[in-house]
C-alpha positions in Angstrom: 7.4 -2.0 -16.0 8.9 -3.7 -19.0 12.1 -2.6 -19.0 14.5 -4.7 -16.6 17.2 -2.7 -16.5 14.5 0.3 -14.7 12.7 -2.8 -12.9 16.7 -3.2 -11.3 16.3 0.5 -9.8 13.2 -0.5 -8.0 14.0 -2.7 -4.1 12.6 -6.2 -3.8 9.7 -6.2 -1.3 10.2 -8.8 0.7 9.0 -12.1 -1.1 8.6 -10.5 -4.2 11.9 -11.8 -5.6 10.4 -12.9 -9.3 9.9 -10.9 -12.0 6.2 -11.4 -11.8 5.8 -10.6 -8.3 8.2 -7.8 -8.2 6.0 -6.2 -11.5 2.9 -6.8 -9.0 4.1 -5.5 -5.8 5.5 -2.3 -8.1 1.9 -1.8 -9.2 0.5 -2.1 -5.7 3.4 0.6 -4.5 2.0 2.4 -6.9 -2.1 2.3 -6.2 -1.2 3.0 -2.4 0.8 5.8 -3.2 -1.6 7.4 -5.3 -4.5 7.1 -2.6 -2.0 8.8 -0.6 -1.3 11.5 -2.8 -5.1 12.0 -2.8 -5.4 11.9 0.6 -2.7 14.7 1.1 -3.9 16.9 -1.7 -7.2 17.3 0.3 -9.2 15.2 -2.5 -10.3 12.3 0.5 -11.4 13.4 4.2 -10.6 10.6 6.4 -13.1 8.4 6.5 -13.2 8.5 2.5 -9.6 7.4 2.2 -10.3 4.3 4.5 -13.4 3.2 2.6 -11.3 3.5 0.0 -8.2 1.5 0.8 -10.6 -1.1 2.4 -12.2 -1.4 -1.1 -8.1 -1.5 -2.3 -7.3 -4.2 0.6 -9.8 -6.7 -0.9 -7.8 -7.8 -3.3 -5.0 -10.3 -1.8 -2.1 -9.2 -3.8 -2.3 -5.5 -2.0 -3.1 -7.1 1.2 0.0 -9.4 0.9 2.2 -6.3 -0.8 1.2 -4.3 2.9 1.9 -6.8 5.1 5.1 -7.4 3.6 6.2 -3.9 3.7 4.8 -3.2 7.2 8.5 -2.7 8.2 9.9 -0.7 5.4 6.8 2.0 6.5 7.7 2.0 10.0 11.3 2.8 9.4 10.3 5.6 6.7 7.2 7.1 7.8 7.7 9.0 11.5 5.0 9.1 13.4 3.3 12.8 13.4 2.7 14.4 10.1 -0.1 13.5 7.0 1.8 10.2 5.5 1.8 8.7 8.7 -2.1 9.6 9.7 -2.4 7.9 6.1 -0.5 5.0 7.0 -2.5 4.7 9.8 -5.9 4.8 8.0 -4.4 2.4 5.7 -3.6 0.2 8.8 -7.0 0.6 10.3 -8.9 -0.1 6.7 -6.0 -3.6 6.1 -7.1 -4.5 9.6 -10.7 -4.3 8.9 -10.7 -5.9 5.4 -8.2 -9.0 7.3 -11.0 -9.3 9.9 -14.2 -9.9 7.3 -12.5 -12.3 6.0 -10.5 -10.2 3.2 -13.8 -9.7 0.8 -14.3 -6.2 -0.2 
């Protein structure tokens, strides 16, 4: 996102507050939300979406972009339905990559 005046539509995630890390933690909104939109079209069965995101959660920028916004998804995301079984594969692949250490 070059523009600042569109990068001003967009919330601050938590400690994303400079330009920099807001750009960053726009990007990673965007890769998770495109493995969700994967996930709901039918393209990933469950386990492939988690091997996936576990692949995603190596990288420590995502890992620290989900951590971060942890709260925001539990406010937005009720439980039933497909973005929250997504969330929580998400959850159970960031847990996994956190607990080997955070190496894809």
């Amino acid at each position: 996102m070059n523009d600042p005046a569109l990068m001003r539509c967009w919330p601050i995630y938590g400690t994303a507050s400079s330009d920099e890390g807001r750009k960053q933690f726009l990007y990673c909104n965007l890769i998770i939300s495109h493995h969700c939109m994967c996930y709901e079209l039918g393209y990933f069965t469950d386990d492939e979406v988690e091997q996936t995101l576990y692949h995603t959660f190596g990288n420590e920028i995502v890992r620290t972009f989900w951590e971060v916004t942890r709260p925001a998804r539990a406010r937005t995301a009720w439980h039933g339905g497909t973005m929250r079984k997504f969330y929580d594969l998400a959850e159970l692949a960031y847990l996994r990559q956190v607990g080997d250490g955070g190496v894809a």
